[in-house]
C-alpha positions in Angstrom: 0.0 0.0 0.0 3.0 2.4 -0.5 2.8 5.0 -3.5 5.2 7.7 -4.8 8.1 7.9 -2.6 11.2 10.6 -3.2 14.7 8.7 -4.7 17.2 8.2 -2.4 19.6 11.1 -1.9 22.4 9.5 -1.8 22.1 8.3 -5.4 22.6 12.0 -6.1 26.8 12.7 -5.9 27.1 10.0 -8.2 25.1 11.1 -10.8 27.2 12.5 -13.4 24.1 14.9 -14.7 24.0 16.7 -11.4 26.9 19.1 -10.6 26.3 20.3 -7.2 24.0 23.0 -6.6 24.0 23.7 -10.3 22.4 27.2 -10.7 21.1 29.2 -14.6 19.9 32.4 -13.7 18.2 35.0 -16.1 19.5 38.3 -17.3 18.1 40.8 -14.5 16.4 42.6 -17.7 14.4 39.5 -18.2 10.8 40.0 -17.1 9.5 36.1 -16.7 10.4 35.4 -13.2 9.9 31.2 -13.7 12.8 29.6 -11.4 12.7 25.8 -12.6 14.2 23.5 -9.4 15.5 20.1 -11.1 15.7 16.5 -9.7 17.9 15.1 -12.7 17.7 11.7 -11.0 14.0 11.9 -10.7 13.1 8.4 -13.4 16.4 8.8 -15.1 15.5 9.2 -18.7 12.6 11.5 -18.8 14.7 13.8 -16.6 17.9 13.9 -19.1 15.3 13.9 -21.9 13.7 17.3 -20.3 17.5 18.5 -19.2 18.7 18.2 -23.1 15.8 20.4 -24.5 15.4 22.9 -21.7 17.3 25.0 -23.6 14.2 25.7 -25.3 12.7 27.5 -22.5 16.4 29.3 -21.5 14.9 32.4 -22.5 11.9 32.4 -20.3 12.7 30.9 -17.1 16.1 30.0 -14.6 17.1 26.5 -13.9 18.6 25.5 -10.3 19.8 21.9 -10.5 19.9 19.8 -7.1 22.7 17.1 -5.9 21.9 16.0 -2.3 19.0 16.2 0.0 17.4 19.0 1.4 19.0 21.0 -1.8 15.2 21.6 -3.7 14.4 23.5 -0.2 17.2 25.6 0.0 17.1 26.5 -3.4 13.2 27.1 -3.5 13.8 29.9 -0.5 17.2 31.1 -2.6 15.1 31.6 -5.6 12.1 33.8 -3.5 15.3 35.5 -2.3 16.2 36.3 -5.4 12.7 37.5 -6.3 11.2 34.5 -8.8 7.5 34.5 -8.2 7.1 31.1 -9.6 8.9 28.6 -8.0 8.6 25.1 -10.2 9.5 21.4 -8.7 10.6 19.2 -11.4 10.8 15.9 -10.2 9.1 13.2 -8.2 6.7 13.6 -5.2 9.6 14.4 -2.9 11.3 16.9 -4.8 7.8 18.6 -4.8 7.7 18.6 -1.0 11.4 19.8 -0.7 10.6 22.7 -2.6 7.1 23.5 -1.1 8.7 23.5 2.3 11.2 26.1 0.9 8.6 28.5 -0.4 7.7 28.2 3.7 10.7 29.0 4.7 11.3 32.0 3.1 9.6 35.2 4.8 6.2 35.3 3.6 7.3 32.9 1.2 3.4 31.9 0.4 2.4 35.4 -0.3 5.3 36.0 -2.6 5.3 33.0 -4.9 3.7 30.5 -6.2 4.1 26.4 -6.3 4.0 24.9 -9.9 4.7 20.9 -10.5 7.0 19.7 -13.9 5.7 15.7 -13.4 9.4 13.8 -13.9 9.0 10.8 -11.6 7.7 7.7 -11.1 4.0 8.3 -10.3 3.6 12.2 -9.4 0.3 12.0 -7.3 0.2 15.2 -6.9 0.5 16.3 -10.6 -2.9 13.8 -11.1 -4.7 15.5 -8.9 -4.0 19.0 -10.5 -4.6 17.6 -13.9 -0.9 18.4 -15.2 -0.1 16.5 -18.5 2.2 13.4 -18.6 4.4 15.1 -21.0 7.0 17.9 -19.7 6.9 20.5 -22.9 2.4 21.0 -22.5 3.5 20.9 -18.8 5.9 23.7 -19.4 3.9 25.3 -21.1 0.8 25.5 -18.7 3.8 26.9 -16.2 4.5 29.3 -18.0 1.0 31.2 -18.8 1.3 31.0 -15.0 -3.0 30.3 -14.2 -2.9 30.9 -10.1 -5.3 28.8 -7.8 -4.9 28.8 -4.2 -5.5 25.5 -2.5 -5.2 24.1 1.3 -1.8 24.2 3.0 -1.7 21.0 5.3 1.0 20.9 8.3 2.2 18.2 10.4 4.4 18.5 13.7 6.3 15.2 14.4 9.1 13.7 16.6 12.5 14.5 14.6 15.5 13.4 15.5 16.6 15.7 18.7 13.2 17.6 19.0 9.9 18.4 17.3 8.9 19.6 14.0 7.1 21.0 11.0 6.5 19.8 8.4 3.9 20.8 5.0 2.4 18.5 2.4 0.9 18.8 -0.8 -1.0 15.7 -1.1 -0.8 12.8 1.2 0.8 11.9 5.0 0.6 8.5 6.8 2.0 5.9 9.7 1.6 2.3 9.9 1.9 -0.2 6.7 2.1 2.8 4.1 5.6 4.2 6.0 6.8 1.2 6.4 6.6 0.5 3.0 8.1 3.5 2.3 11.2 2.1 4.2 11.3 -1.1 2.5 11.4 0.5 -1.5 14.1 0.0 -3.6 15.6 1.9 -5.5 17.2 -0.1 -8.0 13.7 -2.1 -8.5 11.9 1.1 -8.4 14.0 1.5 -12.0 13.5 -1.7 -13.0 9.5 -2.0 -12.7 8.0 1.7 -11.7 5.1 1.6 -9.2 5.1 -2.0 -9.3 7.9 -1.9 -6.6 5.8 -0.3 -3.9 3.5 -2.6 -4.5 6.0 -5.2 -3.7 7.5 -3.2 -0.8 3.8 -3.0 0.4 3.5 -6.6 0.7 7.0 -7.1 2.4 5.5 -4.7 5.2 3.0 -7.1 5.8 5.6 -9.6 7.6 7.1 -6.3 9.7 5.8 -5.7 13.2 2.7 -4.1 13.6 2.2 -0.8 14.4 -0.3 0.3 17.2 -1.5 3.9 16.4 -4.1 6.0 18.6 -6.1 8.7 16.6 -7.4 11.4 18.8 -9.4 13.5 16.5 -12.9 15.0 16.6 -13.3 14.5 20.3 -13.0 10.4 19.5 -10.3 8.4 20.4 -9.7 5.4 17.4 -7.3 2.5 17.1 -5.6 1.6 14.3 -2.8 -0.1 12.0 -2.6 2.4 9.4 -3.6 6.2 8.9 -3.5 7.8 5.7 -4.2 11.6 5.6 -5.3 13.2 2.0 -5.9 16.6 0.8 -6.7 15.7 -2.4 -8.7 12.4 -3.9 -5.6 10.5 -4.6 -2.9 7.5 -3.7 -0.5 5.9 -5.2 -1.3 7.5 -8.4 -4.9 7.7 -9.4 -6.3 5.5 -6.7 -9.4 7.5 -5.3 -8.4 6.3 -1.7 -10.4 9.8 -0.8 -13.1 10.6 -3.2 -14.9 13.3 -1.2 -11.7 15.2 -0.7 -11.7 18.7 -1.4 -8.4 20.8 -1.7 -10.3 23.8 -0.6 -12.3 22.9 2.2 -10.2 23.9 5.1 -10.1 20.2 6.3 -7.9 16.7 5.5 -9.1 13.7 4.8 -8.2 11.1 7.0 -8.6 7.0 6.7 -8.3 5.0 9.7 -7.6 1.2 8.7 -8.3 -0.7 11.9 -6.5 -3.5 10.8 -3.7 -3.4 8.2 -3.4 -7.5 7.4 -3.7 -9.9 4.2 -7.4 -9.6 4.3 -7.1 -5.7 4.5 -5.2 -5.6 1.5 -7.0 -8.7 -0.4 -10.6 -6.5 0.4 -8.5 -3.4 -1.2 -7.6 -5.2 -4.8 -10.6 -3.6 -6.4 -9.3 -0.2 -5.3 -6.0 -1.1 -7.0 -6.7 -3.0 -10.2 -10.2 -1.2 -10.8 -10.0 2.1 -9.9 -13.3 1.4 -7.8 -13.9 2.8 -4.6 -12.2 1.6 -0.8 -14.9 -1.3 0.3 -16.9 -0.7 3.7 -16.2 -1.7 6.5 -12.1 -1.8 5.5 -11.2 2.0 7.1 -13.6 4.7 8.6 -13.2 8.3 6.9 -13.1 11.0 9.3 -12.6 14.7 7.9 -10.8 17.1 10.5 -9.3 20.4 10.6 -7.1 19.4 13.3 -6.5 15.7 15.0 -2.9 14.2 16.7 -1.6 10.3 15.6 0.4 8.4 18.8 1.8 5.1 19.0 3.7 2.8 22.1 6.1 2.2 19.5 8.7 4.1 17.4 6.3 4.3 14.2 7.8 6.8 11.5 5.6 9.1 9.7 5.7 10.0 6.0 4.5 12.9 3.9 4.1 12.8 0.1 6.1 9.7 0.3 9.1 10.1 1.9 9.6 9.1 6.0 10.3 12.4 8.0 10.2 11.6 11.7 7.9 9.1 14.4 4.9 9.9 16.0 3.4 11.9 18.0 2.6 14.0 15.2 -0.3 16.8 15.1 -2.0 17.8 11.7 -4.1 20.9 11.0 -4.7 22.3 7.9 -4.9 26.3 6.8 -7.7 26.6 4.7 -6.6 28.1 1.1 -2.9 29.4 1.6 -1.1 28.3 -0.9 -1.0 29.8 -4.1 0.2 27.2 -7.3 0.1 27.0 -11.0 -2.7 24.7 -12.6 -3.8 24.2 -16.5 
């Protein structure tokens, strides 16, 4: 039950397309203020296919190439800095988090700019859910005309690894079977067989300790094996894992799966290999503005696919803050 996770960052200083830090900036007489933040490891060939033709768009927008983690977030905040008012992720899922968190760090970094997707990894859930085109040139060019809407900013404050903190998403958190499946990915199968390898990372987490999570939310106290939290409709791709969700609402969506075992995920196939609906009776949707995840154990958390931190961890949601680019 894992979907779009972030490539491992270590992979990065190896790959010979990504000098560190690698930065294009635009004449300061240029008007377009496009700053294009690049994952070149994000699904290997699409990415070098988009890196040898962006020359194309040279004259319209700035390219800052990232090497190592947590480079996407500092360059998002250096390219605000430096006064770009559309601040692009090209990449996976993860690379799309890095750089939305950088937009937050910068001062008023969500009034200043805005948060536009270039889909180059595996599944890109978040790109589905705005409707962004598989291919990168109609994506670019979509970026470009630069059509603003402004959508829900979800937050979560976790366990790190010497204290708490915060963390944003753009369209899905979770503990229990999904992070550990997270954990268990590979990367090299990941390049071998796409999505298909959380799928068999999802099924390895079924033989790993269980996780014992308590939802407080709503004034209810829940127990579960898994909690997956959605601001938009979809997981794992175009799985409608939350078909009620609205990105505008001011509140998540959150599935509590009361048991996370072979039955679970045997009840869920139709989800999977149909594209129907989640069956009754398997979770219990709860929408909340506001509701805090804790767990006995050491049970890590993950946000638009990529492990973070453990629980505790509170989420709240502000309603319509951020600003990004759709078609």
């Amino acid at each position: 039950m894992a979907h779009g996770v972030a490539e491992p960052r270590e992979k990065f200083k190896n790959n010979a397309l990504c000098p560190r830090l690698t930065t294009r900036t635009l004449p300061k007489s240029s008007a377009v203020r496009t700053c294009v933040i690049f994952n070149p490891t994000a699904k290997g060939n699409k990415a070098r296919h988009f890196r040898h033709h962006l020359d194309e768009f040279a004259a319209e927008c700035a390219l800052k190439q990232t090497a190592a983690a947590g480079d996407a977030r500092k360059l998002a905040t250096q390219a605000i800095e430096e006064g770009f008012e559309n601040i692009v992720a090209a990449g996976g899922d993860g690379t799309l988090n890095e750089v939305l968190n950088g937009i937050g760090d910068a001062p008023d970094g969500f009034d200043r700019a805005r948060l536009g997707v270039l889909p180059l990894g595996t599944v890109n859930v978040f790109a589905k859910e705005l409707g962004m085109p598989g291919q990168w040139k109609k994506s670019m060019t979509i970026l470009l005309a630069g059509k603003e809407k402004t959508i829900d900013l979800p937050q979560v404050e976790y366990a790190g690894a010497e204290k708490r903190e915060r963390r944003y998403f753009a369209q899905l958190a979770g503990t229990g079977l999904d992070a550990r499946a997270i954990a268990l990915a590979d990367f090299n199968l990941k390049k071998k067989i796409g999505p298909l390898a959380y799928v068999w990372a999802g099924v390895l987490a079924m033989f790993a300790p269980k996780s014992e999570i308590v939802v407080t939310i709503n004034g209810q106290t829940l127990n579960a094996a898994l909690v997956l939290v959605g601001n938009g409709r979809f997981y794992g791709g175009k799985y409608r894992l939350f078909p009620q969700a609205d990105m505008r609402d001011g509140a998540l969506d959150v599935c509590v799966f009361p048991k996370a075992n072979w039955f679970t995920l045997i009840r869920s196939t139709g989800m999977f290999v149909l594209r129907l609906d989640l069956p009754r009776g398997v979770a219990r949707r709860i929408r909340a503005e506001t509701f805090t995840l804790s767990s006995p154990q050491r049970s890590p958390v993950e946000v638009d696919g990529e492990n973070i931190g453990h629980l505790p961890a509170t989420f709240s949601v502000q309603k319509q803050r951020l600003r990004i680019v759709v078609p």
